[in-house]
N, CA, C and O of each residue as an XYZ file, in Angstrom:
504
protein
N       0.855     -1.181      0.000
C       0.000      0.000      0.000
C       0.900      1.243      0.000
O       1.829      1.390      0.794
N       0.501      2.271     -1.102
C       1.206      3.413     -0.499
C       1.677      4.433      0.450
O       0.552      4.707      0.868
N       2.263      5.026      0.961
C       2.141      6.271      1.367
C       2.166      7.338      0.880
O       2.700      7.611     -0.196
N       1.496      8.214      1.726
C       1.405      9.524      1.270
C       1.458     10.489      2.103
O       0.865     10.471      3.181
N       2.496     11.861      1.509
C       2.799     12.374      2.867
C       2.033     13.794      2.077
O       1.885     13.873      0.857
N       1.570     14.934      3.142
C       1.347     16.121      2.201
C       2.063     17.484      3.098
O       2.138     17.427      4.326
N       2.399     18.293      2.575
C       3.194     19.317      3.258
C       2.694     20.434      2.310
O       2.318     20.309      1.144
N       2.788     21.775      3.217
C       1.741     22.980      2.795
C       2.690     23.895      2.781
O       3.705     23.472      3.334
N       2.772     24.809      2.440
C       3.514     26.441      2.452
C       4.776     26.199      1.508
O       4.893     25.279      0.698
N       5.620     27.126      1.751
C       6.979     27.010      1.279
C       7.923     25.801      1.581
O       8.391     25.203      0.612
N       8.189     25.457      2.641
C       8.989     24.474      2.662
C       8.362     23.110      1.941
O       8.960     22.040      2.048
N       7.065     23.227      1.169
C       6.843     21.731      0.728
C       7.890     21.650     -0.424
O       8.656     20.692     -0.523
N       7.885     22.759     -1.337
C       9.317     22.187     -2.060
C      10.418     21.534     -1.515
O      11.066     20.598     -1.982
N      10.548     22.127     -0.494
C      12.219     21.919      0.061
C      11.886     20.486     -0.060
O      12.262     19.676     -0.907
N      11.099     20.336      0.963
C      10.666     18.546      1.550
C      10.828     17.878      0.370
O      11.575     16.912      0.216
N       9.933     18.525     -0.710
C       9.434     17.264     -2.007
C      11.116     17.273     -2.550
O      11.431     16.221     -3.104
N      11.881     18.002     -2.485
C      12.936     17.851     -3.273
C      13.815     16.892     -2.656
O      14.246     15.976     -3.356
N      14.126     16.971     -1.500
C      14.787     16.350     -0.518
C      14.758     14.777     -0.282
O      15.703     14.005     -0.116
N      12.876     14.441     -0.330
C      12.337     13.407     -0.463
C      12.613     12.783     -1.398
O      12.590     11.566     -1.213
N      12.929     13.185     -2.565
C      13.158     12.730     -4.450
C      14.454     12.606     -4.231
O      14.982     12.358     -5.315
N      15.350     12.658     -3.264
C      17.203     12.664     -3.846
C      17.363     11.839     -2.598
O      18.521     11.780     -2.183
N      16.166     10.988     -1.697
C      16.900      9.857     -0.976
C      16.872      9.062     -1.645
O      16.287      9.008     -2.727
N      17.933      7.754     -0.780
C      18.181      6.616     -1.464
C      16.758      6.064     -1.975
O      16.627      6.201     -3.191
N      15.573      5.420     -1.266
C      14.912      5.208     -1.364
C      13.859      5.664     -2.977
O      13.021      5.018     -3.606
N      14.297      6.724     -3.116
C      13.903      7.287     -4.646
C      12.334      7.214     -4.454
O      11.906      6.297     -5.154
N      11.749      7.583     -4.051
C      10.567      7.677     -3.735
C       9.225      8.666     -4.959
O       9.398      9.869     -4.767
N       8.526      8.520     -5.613
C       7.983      9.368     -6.721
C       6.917     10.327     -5.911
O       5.788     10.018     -5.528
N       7.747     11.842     -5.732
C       7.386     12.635     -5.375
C       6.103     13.790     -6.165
O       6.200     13.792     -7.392
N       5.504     14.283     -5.864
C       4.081     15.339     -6.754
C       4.034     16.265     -6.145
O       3.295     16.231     -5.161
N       4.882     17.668     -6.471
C       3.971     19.299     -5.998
C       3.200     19.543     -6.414
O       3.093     19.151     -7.576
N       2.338     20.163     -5.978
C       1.052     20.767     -6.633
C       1.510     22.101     -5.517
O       1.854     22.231     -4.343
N       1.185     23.216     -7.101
C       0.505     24.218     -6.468
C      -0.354     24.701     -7.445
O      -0.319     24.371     -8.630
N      -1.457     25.825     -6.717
C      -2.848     25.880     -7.092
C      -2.464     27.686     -8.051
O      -1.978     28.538     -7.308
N      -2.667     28.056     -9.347
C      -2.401     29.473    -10.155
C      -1.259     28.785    -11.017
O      -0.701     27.688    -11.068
N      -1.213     29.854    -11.586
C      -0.281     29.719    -12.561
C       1.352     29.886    -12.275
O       1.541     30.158    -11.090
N       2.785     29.779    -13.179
C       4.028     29.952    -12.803
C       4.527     31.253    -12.379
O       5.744     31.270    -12.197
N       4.083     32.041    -12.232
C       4.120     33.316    -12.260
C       5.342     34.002    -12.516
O       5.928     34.780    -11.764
N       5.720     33.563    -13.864
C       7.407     33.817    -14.502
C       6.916     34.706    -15.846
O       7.103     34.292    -16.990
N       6.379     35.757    -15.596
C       5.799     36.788    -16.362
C       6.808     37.557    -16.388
O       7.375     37.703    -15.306
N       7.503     38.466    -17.863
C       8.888     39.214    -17.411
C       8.956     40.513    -16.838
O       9.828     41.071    -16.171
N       7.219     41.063    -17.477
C       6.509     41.772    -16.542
C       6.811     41.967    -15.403
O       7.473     42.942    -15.047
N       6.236     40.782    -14.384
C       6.001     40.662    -13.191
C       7.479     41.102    -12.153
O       7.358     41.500    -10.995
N       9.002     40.902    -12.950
C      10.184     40.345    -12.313
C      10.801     41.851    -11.238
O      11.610     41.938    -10.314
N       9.951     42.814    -11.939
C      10.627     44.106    -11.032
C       9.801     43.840     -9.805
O       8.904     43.018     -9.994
N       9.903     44.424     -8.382
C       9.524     44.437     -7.677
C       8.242     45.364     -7.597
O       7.159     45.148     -7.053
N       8.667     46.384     -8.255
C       7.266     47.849     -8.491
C       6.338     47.440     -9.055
O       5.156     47.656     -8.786
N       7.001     46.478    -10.333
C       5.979     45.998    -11.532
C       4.704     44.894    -10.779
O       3.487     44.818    -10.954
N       5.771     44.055     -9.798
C       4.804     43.021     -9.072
C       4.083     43.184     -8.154
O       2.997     42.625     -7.991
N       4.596     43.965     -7.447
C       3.564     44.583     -6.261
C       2.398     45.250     -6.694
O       1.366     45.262     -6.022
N       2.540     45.900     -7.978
C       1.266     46.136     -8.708
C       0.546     45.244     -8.938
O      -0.485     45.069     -8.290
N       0.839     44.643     -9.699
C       0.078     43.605    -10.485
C      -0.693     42.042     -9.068
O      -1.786     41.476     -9.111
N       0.349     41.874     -8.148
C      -0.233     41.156     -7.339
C      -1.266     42.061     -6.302
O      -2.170     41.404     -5.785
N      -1.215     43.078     -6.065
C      -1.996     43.541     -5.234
C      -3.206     44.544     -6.161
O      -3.732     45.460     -5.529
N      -3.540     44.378     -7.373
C      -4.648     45.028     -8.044
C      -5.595     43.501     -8.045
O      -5.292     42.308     -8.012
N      -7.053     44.382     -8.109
C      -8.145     43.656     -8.398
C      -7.924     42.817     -9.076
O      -7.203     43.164    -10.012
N      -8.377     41.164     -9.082
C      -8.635     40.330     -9.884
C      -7.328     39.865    -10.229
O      -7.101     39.380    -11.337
N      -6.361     39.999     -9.249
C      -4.631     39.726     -9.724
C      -4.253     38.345     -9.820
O      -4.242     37.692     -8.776
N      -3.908     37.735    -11.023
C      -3.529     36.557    -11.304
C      -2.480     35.762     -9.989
O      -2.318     34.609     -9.587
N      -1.965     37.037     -9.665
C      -1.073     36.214     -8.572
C      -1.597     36.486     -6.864
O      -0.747     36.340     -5.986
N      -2.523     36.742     -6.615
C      -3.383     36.734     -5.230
C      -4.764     35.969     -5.509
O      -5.453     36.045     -6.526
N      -4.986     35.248     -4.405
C      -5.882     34.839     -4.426
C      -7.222     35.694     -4.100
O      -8.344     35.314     -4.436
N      -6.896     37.177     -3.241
C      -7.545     37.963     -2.752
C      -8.566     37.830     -1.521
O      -9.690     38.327     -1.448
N      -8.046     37.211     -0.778
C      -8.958     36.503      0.177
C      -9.138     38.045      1.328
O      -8.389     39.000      1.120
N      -9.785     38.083      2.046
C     -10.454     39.582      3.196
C     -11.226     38.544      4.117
O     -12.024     37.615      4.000
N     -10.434     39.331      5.235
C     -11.171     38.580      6.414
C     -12.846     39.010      6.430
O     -13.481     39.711      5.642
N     -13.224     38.367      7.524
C     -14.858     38.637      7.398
C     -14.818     40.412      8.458
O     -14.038     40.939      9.251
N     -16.255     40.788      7.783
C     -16.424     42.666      8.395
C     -15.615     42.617      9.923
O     -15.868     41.747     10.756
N     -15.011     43.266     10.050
C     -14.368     43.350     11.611
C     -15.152     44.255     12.447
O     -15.049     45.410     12.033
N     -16.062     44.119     13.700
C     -16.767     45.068     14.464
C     -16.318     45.765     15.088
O     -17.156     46.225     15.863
N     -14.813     46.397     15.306
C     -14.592     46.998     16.086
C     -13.602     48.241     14.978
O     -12.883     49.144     15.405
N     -13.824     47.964     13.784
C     -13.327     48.669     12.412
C     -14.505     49.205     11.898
O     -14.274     50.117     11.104
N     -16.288     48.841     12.154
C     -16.809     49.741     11.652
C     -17.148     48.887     10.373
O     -17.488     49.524      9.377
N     -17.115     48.068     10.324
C     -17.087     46.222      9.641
C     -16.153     46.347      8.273
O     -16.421     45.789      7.209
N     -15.181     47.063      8.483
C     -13.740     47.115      7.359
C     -13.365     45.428      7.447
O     -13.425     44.733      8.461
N     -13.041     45.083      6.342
C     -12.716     43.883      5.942
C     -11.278     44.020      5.008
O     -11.147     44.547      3.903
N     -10.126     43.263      5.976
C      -8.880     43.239      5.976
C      -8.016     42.532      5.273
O      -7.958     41.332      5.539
N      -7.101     43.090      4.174
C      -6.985     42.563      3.246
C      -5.986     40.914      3.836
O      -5.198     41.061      4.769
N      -6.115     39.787      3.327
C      -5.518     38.954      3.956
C      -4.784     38.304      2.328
O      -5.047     37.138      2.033
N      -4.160     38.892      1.661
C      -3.268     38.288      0.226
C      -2.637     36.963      0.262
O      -1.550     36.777      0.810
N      -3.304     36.054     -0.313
C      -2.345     34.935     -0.380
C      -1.767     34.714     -1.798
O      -2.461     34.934     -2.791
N      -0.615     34.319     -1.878
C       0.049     34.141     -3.334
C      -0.987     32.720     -4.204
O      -1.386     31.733     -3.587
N      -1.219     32.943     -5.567
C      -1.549     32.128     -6.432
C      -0.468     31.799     -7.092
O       0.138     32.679     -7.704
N       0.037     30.314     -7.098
C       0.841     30.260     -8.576
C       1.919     29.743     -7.451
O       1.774     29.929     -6.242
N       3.128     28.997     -8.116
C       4.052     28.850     -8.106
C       4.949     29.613     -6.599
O       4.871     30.832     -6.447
N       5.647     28.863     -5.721
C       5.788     29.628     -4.431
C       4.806     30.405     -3.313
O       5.078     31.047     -2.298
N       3.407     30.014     -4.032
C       2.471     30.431     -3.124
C       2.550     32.047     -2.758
O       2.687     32.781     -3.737
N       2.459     32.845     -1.120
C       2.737     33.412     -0.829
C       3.871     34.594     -0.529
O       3.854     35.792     -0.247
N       5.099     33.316     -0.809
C       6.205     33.775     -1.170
C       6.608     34.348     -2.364
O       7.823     34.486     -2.500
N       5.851     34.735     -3.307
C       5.495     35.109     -4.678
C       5.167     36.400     -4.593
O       5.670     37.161     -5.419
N       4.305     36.902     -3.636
C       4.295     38.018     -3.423
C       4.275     38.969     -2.029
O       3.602     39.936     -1.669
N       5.416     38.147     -1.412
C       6.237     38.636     -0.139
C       7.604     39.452     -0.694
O       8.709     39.094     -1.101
N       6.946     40.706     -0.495
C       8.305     41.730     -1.006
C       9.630     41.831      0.286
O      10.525     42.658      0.118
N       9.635     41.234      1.110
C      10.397     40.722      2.207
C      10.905     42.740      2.644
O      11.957     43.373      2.724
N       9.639     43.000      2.784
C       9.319     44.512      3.355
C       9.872     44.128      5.690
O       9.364     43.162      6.259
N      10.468     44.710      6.153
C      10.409     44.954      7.274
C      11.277     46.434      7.909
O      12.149     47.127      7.386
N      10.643     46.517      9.151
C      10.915     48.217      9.745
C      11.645     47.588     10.957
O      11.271     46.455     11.259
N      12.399     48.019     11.524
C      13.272     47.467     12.797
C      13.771     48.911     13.077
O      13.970     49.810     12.260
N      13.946     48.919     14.605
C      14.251     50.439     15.199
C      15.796     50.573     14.944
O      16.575     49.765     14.438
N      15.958     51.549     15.333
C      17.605     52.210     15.514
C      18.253     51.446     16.003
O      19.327     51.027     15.571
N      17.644     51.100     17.106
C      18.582     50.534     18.502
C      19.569     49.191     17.714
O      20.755     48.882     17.597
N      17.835     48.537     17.181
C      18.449     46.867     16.096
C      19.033     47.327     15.149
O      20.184     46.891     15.143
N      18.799     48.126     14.166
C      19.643     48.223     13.063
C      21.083     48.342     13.290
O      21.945     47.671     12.721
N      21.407     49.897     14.794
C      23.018     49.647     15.055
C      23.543     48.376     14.934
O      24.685     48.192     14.511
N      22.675     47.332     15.331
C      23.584     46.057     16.151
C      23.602     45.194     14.614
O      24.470     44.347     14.402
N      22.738     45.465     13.781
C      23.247     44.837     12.381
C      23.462     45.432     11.187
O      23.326     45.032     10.031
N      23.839     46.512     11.687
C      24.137     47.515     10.296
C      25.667     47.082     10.039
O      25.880     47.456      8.886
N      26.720     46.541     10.488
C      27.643     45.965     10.030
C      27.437     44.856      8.671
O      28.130     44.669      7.671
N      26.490     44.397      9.023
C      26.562     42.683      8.229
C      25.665     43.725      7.064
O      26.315     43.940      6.041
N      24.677     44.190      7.096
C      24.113     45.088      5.871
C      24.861     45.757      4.804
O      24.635     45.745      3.594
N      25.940     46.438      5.564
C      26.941     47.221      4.708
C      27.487     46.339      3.942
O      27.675     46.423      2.729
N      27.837     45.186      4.897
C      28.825     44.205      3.709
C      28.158     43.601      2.446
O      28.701     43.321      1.377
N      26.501     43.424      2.907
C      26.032     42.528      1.359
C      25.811     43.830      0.812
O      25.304     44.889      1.181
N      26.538     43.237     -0.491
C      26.662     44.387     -2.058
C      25.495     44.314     -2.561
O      25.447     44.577     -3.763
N      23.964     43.888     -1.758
C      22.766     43.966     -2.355
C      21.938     44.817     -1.565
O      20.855     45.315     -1.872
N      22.581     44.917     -0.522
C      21.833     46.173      0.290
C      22.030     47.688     -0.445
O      23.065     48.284     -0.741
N      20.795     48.013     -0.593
C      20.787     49.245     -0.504
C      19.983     50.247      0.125
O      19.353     50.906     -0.701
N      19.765     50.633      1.516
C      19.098     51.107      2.292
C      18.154     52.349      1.342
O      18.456     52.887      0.277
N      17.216     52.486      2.008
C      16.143     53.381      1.670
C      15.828     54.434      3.153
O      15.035     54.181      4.060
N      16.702     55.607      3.024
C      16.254     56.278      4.349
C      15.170     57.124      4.486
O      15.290     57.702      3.406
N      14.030     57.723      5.091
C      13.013     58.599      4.913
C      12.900     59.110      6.381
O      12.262     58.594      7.299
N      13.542     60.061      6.396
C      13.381     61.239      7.168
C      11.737     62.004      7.390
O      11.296     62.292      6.278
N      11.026     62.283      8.213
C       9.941     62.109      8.544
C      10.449     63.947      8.859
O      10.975     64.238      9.933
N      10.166     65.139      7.658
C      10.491     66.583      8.481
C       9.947     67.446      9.595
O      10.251     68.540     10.071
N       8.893     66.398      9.859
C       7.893     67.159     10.825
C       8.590     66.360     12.255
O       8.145     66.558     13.386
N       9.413     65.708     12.041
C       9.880     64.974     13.349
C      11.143     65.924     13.930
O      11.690     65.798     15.026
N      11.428     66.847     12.953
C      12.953     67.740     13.212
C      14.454     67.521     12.748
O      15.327     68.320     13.085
């Protein structure tokens, strides 16, 4: 009888790949649900963040939580990736970290030759 194992999010690649290169050789199946989303379009970051976050976007599924009552029943955008990498498809790997953290890793930043900080001075702050 077979087995069958199923694994969800990003790491199911890892797994399915991992699973396919033991000895055992085992016949592995990803599925994911949209299309490849290898549009040349899509490859800038500006270009994709558009295109995944507009109406009817091939690469979101567009899912909104249900009316929230304490919002006045605003319904919150909850984006999941369609296609190929799921979510990670359209995770612009956006994060804000204070001063205090950045001192303590602004060394290792400087060194990758892919950093390029974005500073925004706020003038009403002084």
């Amino acid at each position: 009888m077979p087995n069958y194992l199923y694994i969800a999010g990003p790491a199911g690649s890892v797994v399915a790949s991992r699973l396919a290169h033991t000895l055992s050789k085992p016949s592995v199946l990803l599925l994911e649900a949209g299309g490849p989303n290898d549009d040349t379009k899509n490859l800038s970051a500006a270009e994709r963040f558009n295109v995944a976050f507009s109406p009817n976007s091939p690469m979101n599924w567009g899912y909104k939580t249900v009316p929230q009552a304490h919002l006045d029943g605003q319904e919150i955008d909850y984006s999941r990736g369609k296609g190929l990498g799921g979510s990670t498809a359209i995770n612009f790997c956006g994060w804000t970290v204070s001063e205090k953290v950045l001192s303590g890793i602004r060394p290792t930043l400087e060194t990758n030759e892919l950093h390029r900080p974005i500073i925004y001075h706020d003038p009403s702050l002084g």
